[in-house]
C-alpha positions in Angstrom: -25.8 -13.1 -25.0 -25.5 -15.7 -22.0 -27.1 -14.5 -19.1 -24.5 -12.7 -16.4 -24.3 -13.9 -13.2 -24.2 -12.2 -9.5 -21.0 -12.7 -7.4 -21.1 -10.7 -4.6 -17.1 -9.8 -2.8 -18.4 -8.4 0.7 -19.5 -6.8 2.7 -17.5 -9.7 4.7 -15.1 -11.7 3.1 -11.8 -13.2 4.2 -10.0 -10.7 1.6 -11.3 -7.6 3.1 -10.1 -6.5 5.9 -13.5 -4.4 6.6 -16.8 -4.6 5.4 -17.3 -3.0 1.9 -19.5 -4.9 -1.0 -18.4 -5.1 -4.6 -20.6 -6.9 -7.5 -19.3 -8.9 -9.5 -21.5 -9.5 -12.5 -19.6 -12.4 -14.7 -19.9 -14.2 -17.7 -19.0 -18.0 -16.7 -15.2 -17.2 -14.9 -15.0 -13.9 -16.6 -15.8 -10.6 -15.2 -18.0 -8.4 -17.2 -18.8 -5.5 -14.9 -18.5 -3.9 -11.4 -20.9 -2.5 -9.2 -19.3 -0.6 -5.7 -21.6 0.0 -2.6 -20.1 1.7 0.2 -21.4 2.8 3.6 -20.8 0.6 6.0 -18.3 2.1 7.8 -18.5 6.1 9.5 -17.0 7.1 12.2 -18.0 11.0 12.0 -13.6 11.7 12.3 -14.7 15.6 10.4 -17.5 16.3 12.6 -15.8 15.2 15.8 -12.7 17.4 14.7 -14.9 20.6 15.1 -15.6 19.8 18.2 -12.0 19.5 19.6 -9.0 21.5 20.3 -6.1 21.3 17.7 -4.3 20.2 20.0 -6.7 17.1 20.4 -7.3 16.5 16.7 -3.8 15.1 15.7 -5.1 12.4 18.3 -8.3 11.8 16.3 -6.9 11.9 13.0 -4.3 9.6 14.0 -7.0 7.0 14.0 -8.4 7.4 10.9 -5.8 4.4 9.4 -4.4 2.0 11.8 -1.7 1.2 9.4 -0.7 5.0 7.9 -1.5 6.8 11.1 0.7 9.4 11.2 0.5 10.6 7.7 -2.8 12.5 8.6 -1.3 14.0 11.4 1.1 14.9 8.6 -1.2 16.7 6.4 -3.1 18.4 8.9 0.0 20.0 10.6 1.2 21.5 7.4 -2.6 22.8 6.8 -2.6 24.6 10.2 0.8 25.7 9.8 0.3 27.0 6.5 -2.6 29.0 8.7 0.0 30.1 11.4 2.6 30.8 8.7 5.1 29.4 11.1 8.5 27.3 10.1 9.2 24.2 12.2 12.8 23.9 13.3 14.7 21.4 11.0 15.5 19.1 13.8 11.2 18.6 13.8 11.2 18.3 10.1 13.9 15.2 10.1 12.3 13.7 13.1 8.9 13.8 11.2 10.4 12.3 8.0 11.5 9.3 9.8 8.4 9.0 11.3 6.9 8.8 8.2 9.3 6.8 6.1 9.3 4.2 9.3 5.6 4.3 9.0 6.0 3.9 4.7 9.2 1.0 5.3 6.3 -1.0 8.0 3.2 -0.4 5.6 4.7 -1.9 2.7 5.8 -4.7 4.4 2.5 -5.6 5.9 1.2 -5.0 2.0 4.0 -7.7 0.5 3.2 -10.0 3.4 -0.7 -10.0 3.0 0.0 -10.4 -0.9 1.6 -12.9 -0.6 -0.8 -14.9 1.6 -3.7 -13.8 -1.1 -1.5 -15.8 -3.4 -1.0 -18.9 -1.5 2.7 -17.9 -1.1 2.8 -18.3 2.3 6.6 -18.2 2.6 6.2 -14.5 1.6 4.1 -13.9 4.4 5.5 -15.1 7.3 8.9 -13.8 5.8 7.8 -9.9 5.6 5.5 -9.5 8.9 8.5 -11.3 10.7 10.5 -8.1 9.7 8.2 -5.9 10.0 8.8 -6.7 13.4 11.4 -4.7 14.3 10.6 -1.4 12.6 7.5 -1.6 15.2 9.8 -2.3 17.8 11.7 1.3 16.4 8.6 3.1 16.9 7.8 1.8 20.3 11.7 2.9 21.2 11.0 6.7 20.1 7.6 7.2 20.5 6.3 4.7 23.0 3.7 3.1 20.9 4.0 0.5 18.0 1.0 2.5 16.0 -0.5 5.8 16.7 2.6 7.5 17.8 1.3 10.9 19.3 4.7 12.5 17.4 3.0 15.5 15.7 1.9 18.9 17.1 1.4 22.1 15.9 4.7 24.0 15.2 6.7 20.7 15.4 6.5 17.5 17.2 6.5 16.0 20.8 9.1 14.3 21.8 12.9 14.6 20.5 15.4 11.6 18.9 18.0 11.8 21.1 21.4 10.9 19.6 22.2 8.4 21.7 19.3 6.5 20.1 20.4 6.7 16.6 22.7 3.4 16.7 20.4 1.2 17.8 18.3 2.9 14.7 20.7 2.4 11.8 21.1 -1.5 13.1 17.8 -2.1 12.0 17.9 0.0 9.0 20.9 -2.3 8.1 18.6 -5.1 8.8 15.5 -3.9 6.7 17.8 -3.2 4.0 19.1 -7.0 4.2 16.1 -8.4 4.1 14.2 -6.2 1.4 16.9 -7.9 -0.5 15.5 -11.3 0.5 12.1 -10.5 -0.3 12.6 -8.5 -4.0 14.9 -11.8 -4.6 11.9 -14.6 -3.3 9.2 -11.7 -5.8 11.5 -11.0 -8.2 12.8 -14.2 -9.1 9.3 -16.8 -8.0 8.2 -18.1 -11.5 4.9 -18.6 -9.6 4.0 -14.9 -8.6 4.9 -13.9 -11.8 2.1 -16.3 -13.5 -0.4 -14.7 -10.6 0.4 -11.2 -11.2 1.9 -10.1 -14.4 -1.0 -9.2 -16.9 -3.2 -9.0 -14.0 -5.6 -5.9 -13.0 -4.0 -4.2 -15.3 -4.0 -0.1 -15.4 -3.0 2.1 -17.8 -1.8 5.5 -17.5 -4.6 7.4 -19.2 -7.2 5.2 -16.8 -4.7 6.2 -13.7 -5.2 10.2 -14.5 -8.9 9.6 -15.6 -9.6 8.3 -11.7 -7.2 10.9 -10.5 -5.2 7.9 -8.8 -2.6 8.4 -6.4 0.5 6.9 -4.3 2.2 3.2 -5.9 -1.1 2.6 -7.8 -0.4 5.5 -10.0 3.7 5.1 -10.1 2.9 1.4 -11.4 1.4 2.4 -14.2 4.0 5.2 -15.7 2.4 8.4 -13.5 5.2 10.2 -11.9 4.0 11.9 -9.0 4.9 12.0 -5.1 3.9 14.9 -3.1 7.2 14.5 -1.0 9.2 16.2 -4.5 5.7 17.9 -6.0 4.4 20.1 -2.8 7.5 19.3 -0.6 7.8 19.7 3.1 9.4 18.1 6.4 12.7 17.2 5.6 12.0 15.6 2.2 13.5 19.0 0.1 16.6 18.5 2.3 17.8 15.1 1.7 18.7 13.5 -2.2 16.1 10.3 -3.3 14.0 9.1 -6.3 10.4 8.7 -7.3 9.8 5.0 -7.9 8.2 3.9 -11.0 6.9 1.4 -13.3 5.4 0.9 -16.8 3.2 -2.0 -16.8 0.5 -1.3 -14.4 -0.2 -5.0 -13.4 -0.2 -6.1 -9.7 2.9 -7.1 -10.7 4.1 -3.6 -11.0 2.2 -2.3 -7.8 5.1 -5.1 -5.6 7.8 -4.0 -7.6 7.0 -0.2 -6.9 6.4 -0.9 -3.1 9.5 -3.3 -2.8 11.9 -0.6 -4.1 10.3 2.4 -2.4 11.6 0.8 1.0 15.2 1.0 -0.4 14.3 4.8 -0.6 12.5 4.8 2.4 15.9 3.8 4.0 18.1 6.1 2.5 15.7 9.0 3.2 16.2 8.0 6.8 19.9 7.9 6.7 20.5 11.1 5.7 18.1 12.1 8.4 19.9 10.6 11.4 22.7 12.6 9.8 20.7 15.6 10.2 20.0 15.1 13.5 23.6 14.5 14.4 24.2 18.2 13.2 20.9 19.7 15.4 21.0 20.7 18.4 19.2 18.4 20.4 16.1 19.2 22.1 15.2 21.9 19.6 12.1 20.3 18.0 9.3 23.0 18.2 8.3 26.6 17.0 5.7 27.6 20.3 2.5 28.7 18.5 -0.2 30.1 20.7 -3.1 31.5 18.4 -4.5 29.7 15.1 -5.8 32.9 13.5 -8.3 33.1 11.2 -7.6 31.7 7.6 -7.6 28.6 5.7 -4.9 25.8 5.2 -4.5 23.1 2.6 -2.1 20.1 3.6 -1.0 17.2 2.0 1.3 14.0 2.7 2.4 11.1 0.9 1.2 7.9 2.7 2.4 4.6 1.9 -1.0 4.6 -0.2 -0.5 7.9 -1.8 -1.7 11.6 -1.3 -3.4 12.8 1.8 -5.3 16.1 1.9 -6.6 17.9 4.4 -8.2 21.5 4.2 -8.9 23.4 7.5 -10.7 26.6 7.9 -9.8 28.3 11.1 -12.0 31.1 12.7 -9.8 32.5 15.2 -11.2 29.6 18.4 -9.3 26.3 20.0 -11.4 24.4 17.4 -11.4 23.9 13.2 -14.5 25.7 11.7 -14.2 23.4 9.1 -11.7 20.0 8.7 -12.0 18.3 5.3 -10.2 15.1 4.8 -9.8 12.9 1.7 -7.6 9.7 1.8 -5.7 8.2 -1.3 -7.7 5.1 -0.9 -10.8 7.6 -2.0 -9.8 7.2 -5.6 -7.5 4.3 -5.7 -10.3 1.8 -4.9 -12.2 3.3 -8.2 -9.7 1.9 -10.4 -11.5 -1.5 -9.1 -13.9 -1.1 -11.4 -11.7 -1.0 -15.0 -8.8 -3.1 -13.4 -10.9 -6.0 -13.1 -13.2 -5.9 -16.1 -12.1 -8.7 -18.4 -10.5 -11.0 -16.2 -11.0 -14.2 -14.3 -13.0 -14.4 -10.7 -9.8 -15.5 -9.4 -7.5 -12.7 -9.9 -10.6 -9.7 -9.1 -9.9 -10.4 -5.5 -6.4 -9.8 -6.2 -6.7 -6.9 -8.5 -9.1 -5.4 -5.4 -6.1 -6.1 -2.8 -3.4 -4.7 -5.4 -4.5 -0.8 -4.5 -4.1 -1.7 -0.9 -7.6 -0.6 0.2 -8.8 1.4 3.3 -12.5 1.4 3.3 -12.5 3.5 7.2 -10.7 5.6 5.8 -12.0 7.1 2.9 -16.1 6.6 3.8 -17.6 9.6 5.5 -21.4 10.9 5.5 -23.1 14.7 5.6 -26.8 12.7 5.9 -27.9 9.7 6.2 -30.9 8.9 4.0 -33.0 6.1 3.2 -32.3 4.6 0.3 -35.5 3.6 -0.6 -37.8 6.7 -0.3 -34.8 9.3 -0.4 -36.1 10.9 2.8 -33.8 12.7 4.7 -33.0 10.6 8.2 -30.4 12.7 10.2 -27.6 14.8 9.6 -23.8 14.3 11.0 -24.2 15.5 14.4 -27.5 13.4 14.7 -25.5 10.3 13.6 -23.0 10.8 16.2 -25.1 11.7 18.7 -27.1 8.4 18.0 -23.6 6.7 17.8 -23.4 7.7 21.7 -26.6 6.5 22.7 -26.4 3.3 21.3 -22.3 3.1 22.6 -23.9 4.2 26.0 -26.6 1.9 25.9 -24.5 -1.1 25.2 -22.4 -0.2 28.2 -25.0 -0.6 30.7 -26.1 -3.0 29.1 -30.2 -1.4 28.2 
């Protein structure tokens, strides 16, 4: 047996986007094994949740993904409303869906456009962030922000959709739609991407339910799940669409499931402007002044997959208890079988494929030393120490 060598992806490289380390342990150009180490990113988001209003913590859990932020806003509304026991008028739940499928339509572009730089298909790139463009320049029209929208509240959402605003919407729907033609045509068609991706990081269906994985890393492999139809809420039950899918569970499959789910993501949208048209404009909250005491579980499908949040409420302003998990939790998992067996060359890709969020799935209870096991500080202590240092830096100590 020839001895394996060390390859280390991370904590920095110029495929990750934030510091996370992978081992690669390889047998000349072929990868035998995997070793994960995480914990260089936490932020404290649960901790600092107990210590705010709920009011305040769709503002916090807004930034626990730049690039999905309003999907936990998503799941922890429905968990505090499952609390309340309170149904948000439908004018909300449309105006939420297109928040969401905006936020789904912008997310998978960004995904095809960074995949396609990983491949040296530059084209593809500049091609899908330049149309991206304007779905950010949507968000900024209704919500006032290109990311972190500030949309959600308990009981139903901020800030209407006016009517008169829905033209100026379904012109660049019509222009997404155009364009997601362009790009399936330039991924469908490219000889090239199809030598780079099909066969590669492959998944199958028995390994996708084995590591519980979720969102287009599970549809490309055969697994037909989508909270939006399973546990549904917003305005998903209340406008017609289709769970996208694929069999062959290569990277491949994971562009052909995001490419296609933007066609949905339009149509979904549609048929929520249509809604609108039919509300009565203005009516976009149930008032809710009291979170009793109870417990709420909410999810939401992010452009990544499932997001779950569980809240315990004890009758105060504040969550007793706020437990998040992201999709990116399990998907990144899958690294470890979907990269076995192949070439250094197309790990990195395999890695990228699942769309990754390191932020956003780390979190720590206490920190310990890894070389003695002894205890070092719990949560609050880390944040606390977070502050000093932050405070220190400030004035410069």
């Amino acid at each position: 047996m020839s001895k394996q060598t060390l390859i280390p992806v991370g904590p920095y490289h110029p495929l990750q986007e934030e510091p996370e380390l992978f081992k690669l342990y390889c047998d000349g150009e072929i990868v035998r094994d995997v070793k994960w180490e995480t914990g260089y990113n936490h932020r404290g988001i649960e901790q600092l949740s107990e210590k705010k209003s709920y009011d305040e913590v769709f503002f916090l859990v807004e930034r626990i993904c730049g690039i999905c932020s309003t999907s936990h806003p998503f799941a922890f509304s429905n968990a505090v409303e499952e609390i309340v026991e309170v149904e948000i008028p439908e004018r909300a739940k449309y105006i939420r869906s297109i928040i969401g499928e905006l936020e789904r339509i912008h997310s998978h572009l960004l995904w095809v456009g960074l995949a396609g730089h990983f491949l040296g298909y530059n084209t593809v790139f500049m091609w899908a962030w330049k149309y991206r463009e304007p779905v950010l320049d949507l968000f900024e029209m209704i919500t006032g922000n290109r990311n972190s929208y500030a949309m959600f509240k308990v009981g139903g959402v901020r800030r209407d959709i006016e009517n008169s605003k829905i033209p100026a919407i379904e012109e660049v729907l019509d222009l997404v739609r155009r364009k997601t033609d362009l790009l399936t045509g330039a991924v469908m068609d490219d000889p090239v991407i199809h030598a780079r991706t099909k066969g590669v990081g492959v998944l199958t269906r028995e390994e996708i339910i084995n590591f519980a994985a979720v969102g287009p890393t599970a549809r490309a492999s055969g697994v037909d799940i989508d909270v939006r139809r399973d546990d549904p809420y917003a305005a998903y039950p209340l406008v017609d669409w289709k769970v996208i899918t694929a069999t062959a569970g290569d990277v491949f499959a994971k562009a052909e499931v995001r490419l296609l789910e933007m066609y949905e993501s339009v149509s979904i949208i549609r048929q929520c402007l249509e809604g609108l048209k039919k509300e009565k404009e203005g009516d976009i909250e149930a008032i809710v002044k009291v979170i009793p005491e109870g417990m709420g579980t909410g999810h939401a499908e992010a452009p990544r997959g499932e997001v779950f949040h569980f809240v315990v409420s004890d009758g105060s302003n504040s969550p007793a208890r706020h437990k998040i998990r992201a999709p990116s939790y399990t998907n990144i998992a899958t690294f470890k079988k979907s990269c076995i067996g192949q070439s250094i060359s197309d790990a990195t890709i395999s890695l990228a494929a699942v769309d990754p969020c390191y932020c956003c799935t780390e979190r720590l209870a206490v920190a310990v030393d890894r070389y003695t096991g002894t205890r070092i500080m719990n949560a609050k202590e880390i944040i606390e120490h977070s502050a000093q240092l932050t405070q220190r830096l400030i004035h410069n100590d």
